[in-house]
N, C-alpha and C positions, 0 to 999 in steps of 0.2 A: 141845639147846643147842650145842654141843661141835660139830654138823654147819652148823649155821646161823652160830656164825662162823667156821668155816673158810672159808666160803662168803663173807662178808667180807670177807678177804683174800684173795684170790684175784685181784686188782685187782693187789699189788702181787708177783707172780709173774707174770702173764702174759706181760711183756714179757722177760723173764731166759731163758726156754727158748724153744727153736722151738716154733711157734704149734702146729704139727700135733703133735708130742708132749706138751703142754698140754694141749690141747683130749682127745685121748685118754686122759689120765693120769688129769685132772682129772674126768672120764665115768666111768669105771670105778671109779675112788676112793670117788667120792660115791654111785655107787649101789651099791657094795659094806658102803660104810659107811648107808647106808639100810637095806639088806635085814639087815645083821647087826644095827641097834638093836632093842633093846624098846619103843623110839618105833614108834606109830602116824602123826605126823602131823610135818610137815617146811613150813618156808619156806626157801626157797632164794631168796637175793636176789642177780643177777647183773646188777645196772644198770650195775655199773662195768667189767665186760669187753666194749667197743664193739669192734666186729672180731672176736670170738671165736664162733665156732660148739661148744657144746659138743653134739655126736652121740651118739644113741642113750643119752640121759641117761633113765632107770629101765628100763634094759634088763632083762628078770627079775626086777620087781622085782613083787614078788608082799605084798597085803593093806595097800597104803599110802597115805594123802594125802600129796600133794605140793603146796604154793602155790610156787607159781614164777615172781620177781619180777622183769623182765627176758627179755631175747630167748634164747633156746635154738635150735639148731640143727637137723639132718635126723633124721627118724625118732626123734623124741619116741614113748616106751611101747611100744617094743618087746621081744616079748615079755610083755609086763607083762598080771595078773593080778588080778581081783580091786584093783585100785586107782582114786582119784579123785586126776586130774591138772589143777589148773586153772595156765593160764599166761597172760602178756600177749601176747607174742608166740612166732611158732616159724617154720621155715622147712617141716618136712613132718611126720609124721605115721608111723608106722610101719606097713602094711599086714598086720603079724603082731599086731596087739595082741590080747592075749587077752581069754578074758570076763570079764564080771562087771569091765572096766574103762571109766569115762565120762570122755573128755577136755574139759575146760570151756576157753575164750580168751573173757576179759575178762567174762565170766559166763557166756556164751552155750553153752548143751551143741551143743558140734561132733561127739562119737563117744559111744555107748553100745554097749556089746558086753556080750549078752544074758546073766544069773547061772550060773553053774557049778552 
């Protein structure tokens, strides 16, 4: 819960910092705080960050669902393990995504990477 409205407000920081240190803070933050909860299962609602690409968002993140409400940036599941990422939109796709992880956009399975 606690990660889901951080994720809410995030609208009215965006524009207070430079975009490029945001956008990296904000990526590392939330998949840091992903992989340390005892949560299995995460919506992340980013409708209100227009202009912001957040990168490499569940970098390492290993055994988790992600819904992912809103656009997300380059290299979406990198690294990433053993997770289900579904999102509306994204810009690319991480080339390193590990196994045992299936990325879904707008239902549609776009990546399955075979069980560990």
């Amino acid at each position: 819960e606690e990660i889901e409205q951080f994720c809410s407000e995030l609208g009215k920081y965006s524009v207070s910092i430079n975009k490029f240190d945001f956008q990296n803070y904000t990526t590392n933050y939330l998949t840091a705080l992903m992989q340390a909860s005892r949560d299995r299962d995460f919506v992340l609602n980013f409708e209100g960050l227009d202009g912001i690409n957040l990168n490499y968002l569940c970098f390492k993140l290993k055994g988790k669902e992600v819904i992912i409400r809103g656009n997300v940036g380059y290299y979406l599941g990198d690294l990433a393990k053993n997770c289900k990422i579904k999102v509306e939109s994204y810009k690319s796709l991480s080339s390193r995504i590990g196994r045992g992880t299936e990325v879904y956009c707008n239902g549609e399975k776009i990546l399955s990477r075979g069980m560990v």
